[in-house]
Rosetta silent file (secondary structure, phi, psi, omega in degrees, C-alpha in Angstrom):
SEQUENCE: XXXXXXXXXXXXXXXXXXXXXXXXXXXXXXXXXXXXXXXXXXXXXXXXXXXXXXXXXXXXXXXXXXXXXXXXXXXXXXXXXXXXXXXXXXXXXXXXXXXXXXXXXXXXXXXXXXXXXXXXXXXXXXXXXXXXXXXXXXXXXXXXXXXXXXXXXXXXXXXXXXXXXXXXXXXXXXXXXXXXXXXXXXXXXXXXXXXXXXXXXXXXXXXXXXXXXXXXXXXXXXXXXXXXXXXXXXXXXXXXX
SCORE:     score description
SCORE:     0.000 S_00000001
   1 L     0.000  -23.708  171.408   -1.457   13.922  -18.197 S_00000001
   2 L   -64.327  -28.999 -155.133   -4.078   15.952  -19.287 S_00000001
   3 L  -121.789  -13.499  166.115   -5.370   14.457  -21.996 S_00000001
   4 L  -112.174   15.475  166.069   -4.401   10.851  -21.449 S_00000001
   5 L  -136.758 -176.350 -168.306   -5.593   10.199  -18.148 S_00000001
   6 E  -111.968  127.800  169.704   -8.883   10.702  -16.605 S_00000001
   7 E   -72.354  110.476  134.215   -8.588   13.970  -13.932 S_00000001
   8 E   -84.846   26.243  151.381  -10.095   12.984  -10.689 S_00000001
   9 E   172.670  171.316  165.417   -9.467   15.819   -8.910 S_00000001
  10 E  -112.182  126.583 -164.655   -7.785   19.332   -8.198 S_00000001
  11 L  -113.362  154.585  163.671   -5.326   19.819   -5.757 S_00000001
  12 L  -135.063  164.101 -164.382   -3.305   22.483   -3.981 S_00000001
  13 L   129.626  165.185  147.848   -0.309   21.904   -1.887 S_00000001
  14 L   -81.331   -7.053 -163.747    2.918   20.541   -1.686 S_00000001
  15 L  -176.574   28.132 -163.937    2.306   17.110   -1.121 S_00000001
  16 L   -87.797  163.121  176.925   -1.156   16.043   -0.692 S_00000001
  17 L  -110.344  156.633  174.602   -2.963   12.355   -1.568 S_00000001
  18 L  -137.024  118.324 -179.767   -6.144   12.182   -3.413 S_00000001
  19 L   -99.896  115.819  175.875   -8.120    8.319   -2.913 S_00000001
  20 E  -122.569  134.418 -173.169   -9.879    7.409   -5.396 S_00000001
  21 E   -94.004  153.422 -172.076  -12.120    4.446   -5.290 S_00000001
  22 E  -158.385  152.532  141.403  -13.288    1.963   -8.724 S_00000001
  23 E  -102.124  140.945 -172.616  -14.970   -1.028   -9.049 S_00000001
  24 L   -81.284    4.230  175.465  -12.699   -3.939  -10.324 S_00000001
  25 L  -116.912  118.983  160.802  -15.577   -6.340  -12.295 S_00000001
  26 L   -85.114  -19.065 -149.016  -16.579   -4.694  -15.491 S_00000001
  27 L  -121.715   39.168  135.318  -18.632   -7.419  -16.240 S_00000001
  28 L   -81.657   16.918  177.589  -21.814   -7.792  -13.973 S_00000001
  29 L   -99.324  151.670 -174.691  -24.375   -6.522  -15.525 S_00000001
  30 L  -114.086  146.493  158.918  -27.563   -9.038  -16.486 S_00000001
  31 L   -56.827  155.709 -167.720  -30.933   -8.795  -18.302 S_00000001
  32 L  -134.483  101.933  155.906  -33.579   -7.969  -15.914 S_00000001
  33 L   -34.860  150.605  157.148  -37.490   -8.451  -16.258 S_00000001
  34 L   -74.162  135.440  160.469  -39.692   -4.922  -16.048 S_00000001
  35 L   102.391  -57.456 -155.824  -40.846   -4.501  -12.754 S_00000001
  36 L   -68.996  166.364  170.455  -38.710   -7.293  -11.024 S_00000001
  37 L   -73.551  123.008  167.158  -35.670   -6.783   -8.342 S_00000001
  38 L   -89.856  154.240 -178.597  -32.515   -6.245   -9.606 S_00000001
  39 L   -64.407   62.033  169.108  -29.999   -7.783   -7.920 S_00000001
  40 L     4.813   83.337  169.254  -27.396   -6.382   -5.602 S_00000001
  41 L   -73.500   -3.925  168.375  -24.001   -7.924   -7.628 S_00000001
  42 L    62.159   25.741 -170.712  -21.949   -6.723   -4.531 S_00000001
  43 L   -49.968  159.064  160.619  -19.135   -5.696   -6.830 S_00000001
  44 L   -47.031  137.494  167.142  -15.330   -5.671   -5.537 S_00000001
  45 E  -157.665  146.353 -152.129  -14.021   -2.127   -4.886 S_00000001
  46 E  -119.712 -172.572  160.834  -10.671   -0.919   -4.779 S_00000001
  47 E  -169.259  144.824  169.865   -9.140    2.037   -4.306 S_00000001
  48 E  -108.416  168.606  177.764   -5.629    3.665   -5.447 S_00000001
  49 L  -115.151  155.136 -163.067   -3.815    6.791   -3.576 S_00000001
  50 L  -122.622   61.650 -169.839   -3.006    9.646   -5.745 S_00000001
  51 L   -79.119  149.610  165.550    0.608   11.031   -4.273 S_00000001
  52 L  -128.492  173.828 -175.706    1.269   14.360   -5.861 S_00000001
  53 E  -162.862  155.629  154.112    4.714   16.944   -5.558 S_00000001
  54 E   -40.925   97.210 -155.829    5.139   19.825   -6.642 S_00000001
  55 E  -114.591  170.226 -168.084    7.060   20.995   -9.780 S_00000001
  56 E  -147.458  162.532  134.221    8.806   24.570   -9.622 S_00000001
  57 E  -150.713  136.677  179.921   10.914   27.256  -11.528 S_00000001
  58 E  -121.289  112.684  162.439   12.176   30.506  -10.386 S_00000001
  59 E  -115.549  149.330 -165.907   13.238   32.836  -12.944 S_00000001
  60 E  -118.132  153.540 -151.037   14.803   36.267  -11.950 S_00000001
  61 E  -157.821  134.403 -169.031   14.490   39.251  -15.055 S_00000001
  62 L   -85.501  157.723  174.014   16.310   42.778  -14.848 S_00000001
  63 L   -83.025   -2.487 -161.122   13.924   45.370  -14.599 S_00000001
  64 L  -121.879    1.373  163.801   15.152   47.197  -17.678 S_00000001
  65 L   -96.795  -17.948 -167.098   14.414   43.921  -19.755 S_00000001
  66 L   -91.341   -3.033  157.492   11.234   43.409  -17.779 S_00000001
  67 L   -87.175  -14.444 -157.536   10.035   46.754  -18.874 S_00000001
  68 L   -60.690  146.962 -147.764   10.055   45.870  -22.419 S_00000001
  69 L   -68.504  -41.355  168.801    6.246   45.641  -23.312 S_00000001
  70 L   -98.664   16.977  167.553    6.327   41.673  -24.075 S_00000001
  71 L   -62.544  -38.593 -164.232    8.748   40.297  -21.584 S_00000001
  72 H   -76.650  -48.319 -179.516    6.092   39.401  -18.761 S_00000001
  73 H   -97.702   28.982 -172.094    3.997   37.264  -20.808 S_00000001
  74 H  -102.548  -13.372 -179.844    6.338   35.881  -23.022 S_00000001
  75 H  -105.543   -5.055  172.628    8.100   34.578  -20.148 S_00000001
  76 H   -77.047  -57.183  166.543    5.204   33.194  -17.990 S_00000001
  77 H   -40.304  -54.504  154.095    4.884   31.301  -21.170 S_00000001
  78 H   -23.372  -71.579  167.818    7.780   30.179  -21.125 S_00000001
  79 H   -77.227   -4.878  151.049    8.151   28.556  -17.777 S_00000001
  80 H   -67.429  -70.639  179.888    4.767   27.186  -18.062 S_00000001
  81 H   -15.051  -59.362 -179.704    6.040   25.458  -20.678 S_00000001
  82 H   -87.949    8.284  164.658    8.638   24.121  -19.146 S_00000001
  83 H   -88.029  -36.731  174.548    6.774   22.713  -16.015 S_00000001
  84 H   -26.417  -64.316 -166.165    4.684   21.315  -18.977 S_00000001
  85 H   -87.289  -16.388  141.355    7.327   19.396  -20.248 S_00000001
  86 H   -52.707  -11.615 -176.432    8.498   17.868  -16.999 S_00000001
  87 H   -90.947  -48.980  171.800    5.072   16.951  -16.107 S_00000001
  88 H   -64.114  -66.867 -127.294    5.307   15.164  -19.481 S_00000001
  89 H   -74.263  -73.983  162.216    8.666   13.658  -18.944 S_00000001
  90 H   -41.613  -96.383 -160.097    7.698   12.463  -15.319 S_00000001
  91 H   -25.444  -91.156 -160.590    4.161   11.073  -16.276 S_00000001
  92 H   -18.238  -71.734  178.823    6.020    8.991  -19.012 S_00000001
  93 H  -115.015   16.280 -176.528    9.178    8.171  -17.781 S_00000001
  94 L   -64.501  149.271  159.254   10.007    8.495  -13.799 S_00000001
  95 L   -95.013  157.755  179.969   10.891    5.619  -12.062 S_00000001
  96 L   -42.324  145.982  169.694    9.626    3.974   -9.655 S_00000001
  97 L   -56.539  140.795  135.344   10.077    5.757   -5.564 S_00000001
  98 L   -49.459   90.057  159.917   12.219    4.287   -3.122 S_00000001
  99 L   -18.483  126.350   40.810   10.606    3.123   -0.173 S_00000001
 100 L  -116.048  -12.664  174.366    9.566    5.105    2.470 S_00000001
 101 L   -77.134  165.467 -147.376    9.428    7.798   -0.388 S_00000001
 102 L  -109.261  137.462 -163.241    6.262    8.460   -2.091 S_00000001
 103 L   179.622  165.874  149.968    5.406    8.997   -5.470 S_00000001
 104 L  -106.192  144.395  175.427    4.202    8.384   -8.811 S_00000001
 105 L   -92.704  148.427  167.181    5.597    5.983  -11.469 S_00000001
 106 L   -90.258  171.031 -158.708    5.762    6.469  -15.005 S_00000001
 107 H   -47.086  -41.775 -177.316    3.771    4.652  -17.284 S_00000001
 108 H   -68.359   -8.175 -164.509    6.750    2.890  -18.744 S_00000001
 109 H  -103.878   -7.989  146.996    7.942    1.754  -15.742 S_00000001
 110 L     0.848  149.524  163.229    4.524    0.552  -14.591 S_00000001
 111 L  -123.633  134.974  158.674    4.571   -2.961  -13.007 S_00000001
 112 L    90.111   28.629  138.406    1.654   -5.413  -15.145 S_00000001
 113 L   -74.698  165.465 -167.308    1.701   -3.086  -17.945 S_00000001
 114 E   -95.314  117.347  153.855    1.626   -5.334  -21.233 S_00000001
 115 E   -52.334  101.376 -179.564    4.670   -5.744  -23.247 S_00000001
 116 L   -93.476   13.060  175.165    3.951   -5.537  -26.659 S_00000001
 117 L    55.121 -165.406  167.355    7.876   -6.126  -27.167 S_00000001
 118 L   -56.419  117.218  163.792    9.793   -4.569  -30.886 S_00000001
 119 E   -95.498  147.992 -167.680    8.257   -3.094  -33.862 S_00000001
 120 L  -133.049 -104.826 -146.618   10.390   -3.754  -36.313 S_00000001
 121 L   -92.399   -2.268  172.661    9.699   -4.368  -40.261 S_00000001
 122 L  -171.290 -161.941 -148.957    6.165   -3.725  -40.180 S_00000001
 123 L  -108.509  -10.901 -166.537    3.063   -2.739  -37.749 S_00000001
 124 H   -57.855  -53.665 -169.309    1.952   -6.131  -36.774 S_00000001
 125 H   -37.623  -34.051 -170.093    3.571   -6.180  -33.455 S_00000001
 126 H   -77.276  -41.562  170.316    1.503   -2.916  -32.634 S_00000001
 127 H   -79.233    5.341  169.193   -1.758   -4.389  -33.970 S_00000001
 128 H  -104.549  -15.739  167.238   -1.305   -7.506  -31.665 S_00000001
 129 H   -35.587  -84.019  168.508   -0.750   -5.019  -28.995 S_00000001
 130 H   -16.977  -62.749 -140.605   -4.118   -3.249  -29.495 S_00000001
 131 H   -82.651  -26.927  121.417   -5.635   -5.801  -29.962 S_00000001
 132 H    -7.651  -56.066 -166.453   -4.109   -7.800  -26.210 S_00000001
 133 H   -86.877  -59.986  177.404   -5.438   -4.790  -24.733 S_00000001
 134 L   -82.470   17.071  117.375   -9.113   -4.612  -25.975 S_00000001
 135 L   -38.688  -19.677  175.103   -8.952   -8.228  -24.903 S_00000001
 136 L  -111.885    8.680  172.969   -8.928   -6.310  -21.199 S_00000001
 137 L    80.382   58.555  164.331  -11.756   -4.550  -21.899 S_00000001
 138 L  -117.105  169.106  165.192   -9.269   -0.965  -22.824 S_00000001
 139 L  -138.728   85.385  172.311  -10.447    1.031  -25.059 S_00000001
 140 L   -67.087  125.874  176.751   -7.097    2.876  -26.403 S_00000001
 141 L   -91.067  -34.110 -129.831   -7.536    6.669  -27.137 S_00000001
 142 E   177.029  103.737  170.660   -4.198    7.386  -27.440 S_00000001
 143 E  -101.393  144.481 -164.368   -0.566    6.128  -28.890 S_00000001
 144 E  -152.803  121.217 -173.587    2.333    8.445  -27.680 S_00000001
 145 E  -144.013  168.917  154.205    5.898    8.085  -28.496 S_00000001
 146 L   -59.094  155.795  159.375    9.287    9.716  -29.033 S_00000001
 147 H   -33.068  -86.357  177.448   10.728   11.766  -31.898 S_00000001
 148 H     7.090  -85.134  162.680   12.510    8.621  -32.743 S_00000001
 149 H   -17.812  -67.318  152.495    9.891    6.878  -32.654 S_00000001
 150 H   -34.469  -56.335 -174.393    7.577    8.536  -34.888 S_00000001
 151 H   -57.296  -47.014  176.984   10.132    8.793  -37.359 S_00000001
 152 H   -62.907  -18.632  157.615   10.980    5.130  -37.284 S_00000001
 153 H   -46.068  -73.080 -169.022    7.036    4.458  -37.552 S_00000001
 154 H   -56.881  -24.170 -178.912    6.699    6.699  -40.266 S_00000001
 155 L   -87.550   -1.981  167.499    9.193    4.991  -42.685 S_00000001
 156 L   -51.769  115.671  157.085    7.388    1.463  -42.538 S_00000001
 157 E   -82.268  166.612  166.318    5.780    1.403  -45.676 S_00000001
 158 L   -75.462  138.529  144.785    2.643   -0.501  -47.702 S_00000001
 159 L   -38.772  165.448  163.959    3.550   -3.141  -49.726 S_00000001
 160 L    93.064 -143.056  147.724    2.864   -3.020  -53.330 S_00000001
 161 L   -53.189  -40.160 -176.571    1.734   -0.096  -55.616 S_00000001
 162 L   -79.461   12.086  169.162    2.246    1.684  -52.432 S_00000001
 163 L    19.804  -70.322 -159.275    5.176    1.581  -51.668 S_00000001
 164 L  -112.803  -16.171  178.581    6.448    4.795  -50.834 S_00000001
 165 L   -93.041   97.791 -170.449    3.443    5.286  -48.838 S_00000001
 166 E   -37.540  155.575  176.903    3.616    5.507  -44.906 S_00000001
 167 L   -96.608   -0.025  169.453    1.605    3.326  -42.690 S_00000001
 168 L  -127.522  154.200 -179.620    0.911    5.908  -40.361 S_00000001
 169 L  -116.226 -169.028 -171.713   -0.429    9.188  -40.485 S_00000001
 170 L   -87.826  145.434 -177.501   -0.265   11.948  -38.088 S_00000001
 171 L   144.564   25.677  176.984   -1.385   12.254  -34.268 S_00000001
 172 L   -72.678 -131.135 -170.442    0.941   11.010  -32.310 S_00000001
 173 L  -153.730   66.700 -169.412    2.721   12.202  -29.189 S_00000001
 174 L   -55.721   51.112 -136.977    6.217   13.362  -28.913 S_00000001
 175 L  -147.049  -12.274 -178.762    7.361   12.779  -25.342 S_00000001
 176 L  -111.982 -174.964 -140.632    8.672    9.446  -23.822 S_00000001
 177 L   -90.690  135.845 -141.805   12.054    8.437  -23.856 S_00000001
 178 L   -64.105  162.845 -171.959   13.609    7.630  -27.390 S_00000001
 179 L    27.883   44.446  168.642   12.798    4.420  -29.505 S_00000001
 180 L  -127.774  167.959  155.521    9.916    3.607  -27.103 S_00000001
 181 E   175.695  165.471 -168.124    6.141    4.046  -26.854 S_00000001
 182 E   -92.485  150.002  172.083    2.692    3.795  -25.241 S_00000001
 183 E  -137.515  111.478 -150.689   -0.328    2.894  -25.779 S_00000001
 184 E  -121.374  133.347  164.742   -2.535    4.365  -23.597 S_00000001
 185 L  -127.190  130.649 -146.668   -6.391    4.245  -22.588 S_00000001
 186 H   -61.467  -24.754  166.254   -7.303    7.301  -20.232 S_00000001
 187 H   -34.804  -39.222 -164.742   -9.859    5.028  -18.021 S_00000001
 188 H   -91.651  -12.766  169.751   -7.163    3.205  -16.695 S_00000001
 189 E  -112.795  167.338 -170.078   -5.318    6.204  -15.234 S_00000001
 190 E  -124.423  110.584  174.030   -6.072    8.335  -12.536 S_00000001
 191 E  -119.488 -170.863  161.728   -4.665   11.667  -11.984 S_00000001
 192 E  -132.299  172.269 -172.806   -4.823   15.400   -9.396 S_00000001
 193 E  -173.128  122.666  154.183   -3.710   17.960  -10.919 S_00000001
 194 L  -103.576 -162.242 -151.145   -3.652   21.830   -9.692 S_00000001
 195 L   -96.878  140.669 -149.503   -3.935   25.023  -11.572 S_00000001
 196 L  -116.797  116.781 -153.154   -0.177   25.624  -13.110 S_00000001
 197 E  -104.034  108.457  172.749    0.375   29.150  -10.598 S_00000001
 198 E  -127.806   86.562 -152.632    2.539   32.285  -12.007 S_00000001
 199 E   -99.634  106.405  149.156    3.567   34.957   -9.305 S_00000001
 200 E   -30.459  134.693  142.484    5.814   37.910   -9.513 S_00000001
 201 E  -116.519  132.395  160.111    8.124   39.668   -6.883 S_00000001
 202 L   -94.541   27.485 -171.493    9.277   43.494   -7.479 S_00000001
 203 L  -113.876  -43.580 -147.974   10.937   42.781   -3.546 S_00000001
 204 L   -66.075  -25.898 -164.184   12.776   39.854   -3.714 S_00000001
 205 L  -124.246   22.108 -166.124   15.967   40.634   -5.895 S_00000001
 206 L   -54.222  -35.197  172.022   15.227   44.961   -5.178 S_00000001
 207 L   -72.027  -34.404  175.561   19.162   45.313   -4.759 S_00000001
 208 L   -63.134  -25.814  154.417   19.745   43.368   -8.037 S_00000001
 209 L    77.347  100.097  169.964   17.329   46.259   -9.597 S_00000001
 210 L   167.890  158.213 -174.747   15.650   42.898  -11.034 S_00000001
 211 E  -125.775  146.709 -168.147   11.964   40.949  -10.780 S_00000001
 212 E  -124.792  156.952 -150.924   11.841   37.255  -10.126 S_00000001
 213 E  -158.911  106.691  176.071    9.306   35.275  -11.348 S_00000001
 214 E  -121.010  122.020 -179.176    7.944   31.934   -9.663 S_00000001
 215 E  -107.371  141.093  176.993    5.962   29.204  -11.510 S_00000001
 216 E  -155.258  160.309 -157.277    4.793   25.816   -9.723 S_00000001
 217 E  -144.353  132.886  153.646    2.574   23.231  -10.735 S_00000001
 218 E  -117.047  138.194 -165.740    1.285   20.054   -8.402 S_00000001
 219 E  -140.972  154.578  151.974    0.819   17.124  -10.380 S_00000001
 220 E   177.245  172.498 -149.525    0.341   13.424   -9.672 S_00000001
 221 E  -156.605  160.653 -156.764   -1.031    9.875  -11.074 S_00000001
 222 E  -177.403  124.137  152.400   -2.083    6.304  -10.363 S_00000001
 223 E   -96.156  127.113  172.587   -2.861    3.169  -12.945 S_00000001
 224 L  -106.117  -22.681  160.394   -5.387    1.072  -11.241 S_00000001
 225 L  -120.580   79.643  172.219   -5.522   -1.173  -14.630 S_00000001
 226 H   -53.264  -12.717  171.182   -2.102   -1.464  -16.030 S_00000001
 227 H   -66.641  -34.800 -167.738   -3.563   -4.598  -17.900 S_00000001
 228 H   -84.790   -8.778  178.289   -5.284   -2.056  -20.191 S_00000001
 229 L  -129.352  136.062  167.088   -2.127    0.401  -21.310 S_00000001
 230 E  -117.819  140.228  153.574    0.752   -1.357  -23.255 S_00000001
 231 E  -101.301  162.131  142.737    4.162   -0.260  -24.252 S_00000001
 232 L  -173.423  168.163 -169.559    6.713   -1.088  -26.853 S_00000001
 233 L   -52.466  150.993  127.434    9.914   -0.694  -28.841 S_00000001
 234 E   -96.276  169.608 -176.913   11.175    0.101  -32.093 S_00000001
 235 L   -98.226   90.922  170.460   14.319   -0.944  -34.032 S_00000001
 236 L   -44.314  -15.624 -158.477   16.241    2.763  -34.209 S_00000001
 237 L  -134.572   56.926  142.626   17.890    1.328  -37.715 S_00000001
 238 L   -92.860  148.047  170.700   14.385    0.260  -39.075 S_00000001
 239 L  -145.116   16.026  178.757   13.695    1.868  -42.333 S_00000001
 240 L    68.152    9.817  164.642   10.867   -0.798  -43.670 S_00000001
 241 L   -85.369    0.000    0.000   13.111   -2.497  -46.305 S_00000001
């Protein structure tokens, strides 16, 4: 979320909105004479809501492991981590809220993202993808997929002398939901985000002779141009023969 959407703001809370406003015409600007009036174009302007929630983990630690010199930060590390990778998970893959509840969807689940359908025996499907999308004005930063995924990428080969030689090289994104992926450009999303928060108690568990340890993270996200991010498939039993 960090890195593939654009942060428009920082939040604290359990449940706060953040409104963020865009204009929806990329394409008004005109040559102009020096000196002359430019022209009020009056663009269109939208605005999306920004719901965010809260992610959490409470871990509790004995005091006689919690003296050990690298238990406290090995385990705030930890459980950052793992609000990390729910934060990932969620961005990716949540589904859509239920009315009256509130929420963000993930990307794959998107309504008017572009279906770039199966890659299967070679890359074209992916490079008509792209290429759909900076047809919408995106400018993709950023393909992100499953393990799976990757793998099944990576065994598509070059034709030819080359055989043996993958058609992709490394930078993906391990993280959505197997034999899928994204194609993402960060312009088109909108996210809050607060400061990922790691607090101690020596009170709360004091009969338990033990220290608990609570991490929470508010996170949350909005596409305002789902024409501009595409997903699509692979064939788990591709192997580029």
């Amino acid at each position: 979320i960090l890195k593939t959407s654009t942060v428009s703001g920082h939040i604290e809370g359990d449940r706060p909105a953040l409104r963020v406003a865009y204009v929806k015409d990329d394409e008004s600007a005109a040559y102009v004479a020096e000196g002359t009036e430019i022209t009020d174009s009056a663009p269109e302007l939208s605005e999306v809501i920004v719901h965010t929630k809260k992610l959490a983990r409470l871990v509790s630690i004995s005091n006689e492991q919690h003296r050990q010199p690298e238990t406290p930060g090995q385990t705030a590390q930890s459980v950052a981590r793992d609000l990390i990778r729910k934060a990932d998970l969620s961005y990716l893959g949540e589904a859509a809220p239920t009315p009256p509840a509130t929420g963000s969807t993930g990307l794959l689940h998107t309504p008017g993202v572009i279906d770039g359908g199966e890659v299967a025996a070679n890359l074209d499907g992916l490079v008509d993808l792209v290429a759909e999308l900076e047809t919408n004005l995106a400018h993709p930063g950023y393909i992100v997929v499953d393990p799976y995924t990757w793998a099944s990428l990576r065994k598509l080969k070059v034709g030819g002398d080359q055989i043996n030689a993958s058609l992709l090289g490394a930078g993906t994104t391990d993280a959505v939901p197997a034999n899928s992926g994204l194609v993402v450009d960060p312009s088109a999303i909108v996210s809050a985000v607060g400061q990922v928060n790691i607090a101690q108690s020596d009170h709360a568990l004091f009969a338990n002779d033990a220290v608990l340890l609570r991490a929470t993270w508010s996170i949350g996200w909005a596409v305002m141009r789902p024409e501009r991010i595409g997903k699509f498939t692979v064939d788990p039993g591709s192997d580029g023969s």
